[in-house]
N, C-alpha and C positions, 0 to 999 in steps of 0.2 A: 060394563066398563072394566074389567075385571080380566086382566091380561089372564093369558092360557101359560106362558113360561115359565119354567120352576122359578124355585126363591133359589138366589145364591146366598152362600154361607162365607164369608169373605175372613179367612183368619188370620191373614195379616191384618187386616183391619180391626178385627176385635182383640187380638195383640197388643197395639199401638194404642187401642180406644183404655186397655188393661193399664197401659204403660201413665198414660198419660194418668189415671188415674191415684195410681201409687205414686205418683211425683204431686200432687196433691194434698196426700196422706199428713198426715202429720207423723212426726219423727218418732216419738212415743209410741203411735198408733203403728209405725211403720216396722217399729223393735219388735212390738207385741206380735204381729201375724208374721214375721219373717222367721222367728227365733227359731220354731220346728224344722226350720230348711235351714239356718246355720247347726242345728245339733244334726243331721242329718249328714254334716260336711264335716263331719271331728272337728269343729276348732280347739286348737290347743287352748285350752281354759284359761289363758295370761291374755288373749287379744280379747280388747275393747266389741262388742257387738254392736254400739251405739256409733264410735268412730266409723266403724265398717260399713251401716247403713247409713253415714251419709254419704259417703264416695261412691256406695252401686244405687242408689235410691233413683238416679236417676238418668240411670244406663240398664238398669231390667225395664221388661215390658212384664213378664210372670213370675210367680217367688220362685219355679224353680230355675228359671236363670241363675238365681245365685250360687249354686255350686259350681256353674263353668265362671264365673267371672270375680271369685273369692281361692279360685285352688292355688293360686300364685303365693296366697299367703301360708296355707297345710305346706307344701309342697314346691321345692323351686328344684326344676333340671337343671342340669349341666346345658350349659347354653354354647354356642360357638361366637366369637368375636367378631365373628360379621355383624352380627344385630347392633351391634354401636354404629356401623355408618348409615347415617341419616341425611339426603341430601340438603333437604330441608332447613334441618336444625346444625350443617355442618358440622355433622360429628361424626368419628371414624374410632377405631379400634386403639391409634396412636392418643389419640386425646384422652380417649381414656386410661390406656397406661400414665399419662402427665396428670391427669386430675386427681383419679381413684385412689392414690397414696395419699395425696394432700386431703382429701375427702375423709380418709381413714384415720389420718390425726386427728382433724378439725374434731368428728363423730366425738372420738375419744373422750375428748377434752369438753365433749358439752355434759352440765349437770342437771339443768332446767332441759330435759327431751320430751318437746314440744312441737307441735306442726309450727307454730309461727316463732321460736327460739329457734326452732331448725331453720327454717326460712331466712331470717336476719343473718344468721349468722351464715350460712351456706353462701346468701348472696354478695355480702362480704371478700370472703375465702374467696369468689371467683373475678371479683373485681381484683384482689392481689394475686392471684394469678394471670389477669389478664385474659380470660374467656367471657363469652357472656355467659349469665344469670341460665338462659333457657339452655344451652351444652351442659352445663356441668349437671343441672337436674334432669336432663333427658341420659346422660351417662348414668347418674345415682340412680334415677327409677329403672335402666335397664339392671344394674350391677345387682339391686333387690329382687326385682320380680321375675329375670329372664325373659320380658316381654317386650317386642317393642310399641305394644299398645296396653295401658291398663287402666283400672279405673283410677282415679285418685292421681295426686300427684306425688311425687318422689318425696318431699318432708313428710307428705300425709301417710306415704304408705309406710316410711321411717318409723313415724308417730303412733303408728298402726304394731308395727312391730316390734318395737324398744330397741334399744339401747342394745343391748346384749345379741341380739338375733341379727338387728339390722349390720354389727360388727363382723358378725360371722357370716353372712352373707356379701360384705364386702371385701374380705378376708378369700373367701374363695373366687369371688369375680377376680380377682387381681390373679389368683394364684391359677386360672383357668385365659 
């Protein structure tokens, strides 16, 4: 009873079977076998490791995913102003020029730099400008990462970054 046809080795599948695994994991447990593959990636020694693996924890399927899906934070290109139009999220390169300055005060002026003090306050700022909540954070997450897919969300990646970086990072989106 014993079929004659090879065994397939399915590695999408045991990818996925990996993924689902590490989503799992506990966060702790999740810091401890990742850490080798974030020192492997230079992180600048100021970003949280713990903040980081909850935004990709559950977007890898293998730990070495995480160096394609963490380089946004080492390292951000020069992006073109196309990546702001979204049709989706109706957001275009003009919205951003009207957000990102009011963005860049708001940042300033917060002292509590917090994923959810960003949050309140961000969703705020865009009620008095009169955009919605999801434009102004899908501008902020591209103005940060250069991406217009990443993990985490735009306070998170903020919160990820600080105060100081995430400024100068919005500082050059505006001025590109």
């Amino acid at each position: 009873g014993i079929s004659k046809s090879p065994s397939i080795f399915d590695d999408v599948k045991l990818r996925w079977l990996n993924g689902e695994y590490l989503k799992e994991m506990s966060d702790e447990e999740f810091v401890k076998r990742a850490t080798p593959f974030f020192e492997k990636c230079n992180l600048p020694k100021n970003l949280d490791v713990t903040k980081i693996s909850k935004i990709i924890k559950s977007r890898i399927e293998v730990f070495s995913d995480i160096e394609e899906k963490i380089s946004f934070l080492i390292k951000r290109d020069d992006f073109d102003s196309v990546i702001y139009e979204n049709k989706k999220q109706k957001t275009d390169s003009e919205l951003a020029k009207q957000v990102l300055p009011s963005v860049l005060d708001c940042v300033k002026n917060i002292t509590d730099f917090t994923n959810d003090n960003l949050f309140a306050t961000l969703s705020s700022l865009a009620e008095g400008l009169g955009v919605k909540s999801r434009q102004l954070f899908y501008v902020l997450r591209v103005a940060l990462t250069g991406l217009e897919v990443s993990p985490g969300g735009a306070t998170e990646v903020a919160d990820i970054l600080g105060k100081e970086e995430s400024m100068r990072r919005l500082k050059q989106a505006l001025a590109w």
